[in-house]
Steps between C-alpha positions, in 0.01 A plus 500: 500500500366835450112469516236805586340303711205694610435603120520123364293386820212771396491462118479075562256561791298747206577199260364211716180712564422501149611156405318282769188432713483669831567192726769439262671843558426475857685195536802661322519810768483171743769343347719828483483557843554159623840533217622792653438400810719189470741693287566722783584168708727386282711810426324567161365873420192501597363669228652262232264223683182752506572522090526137445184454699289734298614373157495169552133430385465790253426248229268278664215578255655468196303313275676146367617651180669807633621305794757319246552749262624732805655186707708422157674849502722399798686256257410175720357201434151411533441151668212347421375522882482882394330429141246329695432730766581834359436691821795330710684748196399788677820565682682521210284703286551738801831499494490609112257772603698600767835533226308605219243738664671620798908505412575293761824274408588367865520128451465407820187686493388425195559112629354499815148612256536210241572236721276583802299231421720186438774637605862379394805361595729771660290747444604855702391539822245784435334225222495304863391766657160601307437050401433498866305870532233375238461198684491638889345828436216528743192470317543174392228276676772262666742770611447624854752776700652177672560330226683818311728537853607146452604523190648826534723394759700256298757614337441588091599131281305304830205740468498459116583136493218442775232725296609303196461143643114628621457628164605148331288288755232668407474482126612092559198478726293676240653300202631711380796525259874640717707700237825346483657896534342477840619155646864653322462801693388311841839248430688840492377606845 
């Protein structure tokens, strides 16, 4: 992989200022940290994590219309879980952004962006990696410093599979629907 990381990691950082609402940028710089951070853990360049982390959202505000029509560019599928709630498309869209826009033709890079939300079965480890920095990062309401050491101590498919079964819980409890990619990528854990 040969990446300029600290040139990518300013034009997306320039990108996501643009493209999204304060809190929602602010979350992102969370989210890279808390990726590198772990990447650095796991033996994973740290700046490769940092990237993920500040692309991953970039097309959270797309409106429904674009959301497809840029989602439909990576040459997958649309469920209808994803026709019906455009915005859990927002991962891939970024991924296209981050190809199209940006050069960037890493694919476990690019994958750890489009499925940072459902997830998949086998996906690489830095797609682990950054499915569990969106959900830990520390301004979430529920997420305290103790709770981030425990799951930082386990090692990276117990942390993910752990985050993942929290994530799933919750959406049951809410009524939510489970996409079958993520119970498939939980079995692969």
């Amino acid at each position: 992989m040969n990446l300029d990381f600290d040139t990518l990691i300013s034009k997306i950082d320039s990108y996501a200022k643009e493209s999204v609402s304060l809190s929602r940028y602010e979350h992102s710089v969370r989210t890279a940290e808390m990726c590198s951070k772990i990447c650095s853990k796991c033996g994973i360049e740290p700046k490769l994590g940092y990237l993920a982390g500040i692309s991953h959202d970039i097309c959270k505000n797309l409106d429904d219309k674009e959301m497809i029509s840029v989602s439909q560019r990576d040459g997958m599928e649309i469920t209808e879980l994803e026709r019906e709630k455009t915005g859990l498309l927002h991962g891939r869209a970024a991924a296209v952004i981050m190809r199209e826009k940006f050069g960037i033709t890493d694919k476990d890079l690019l994958d750890a962006v489009a499925f940072h939300t459902f997830g998949k079965k086998d996906l690489c480890d830095l797609g682990k990696i950054l499915y569990v920095a969106d959900k830990i990062e520390p301004g979430r309401k529920h997420i305290t410093p103790e709770y981030i050491e425990e799951k930082l101590a386990l090692p990276l498919n117990e942390m993910t599979k752990t985050v993942l079964k929290e994530n799933i819980d919750y959406l049951k409890e809410k009524g939510k629907v489970v996409a079958p990619i993520s119970n498939d990528f939980y079995n692969s854990l």
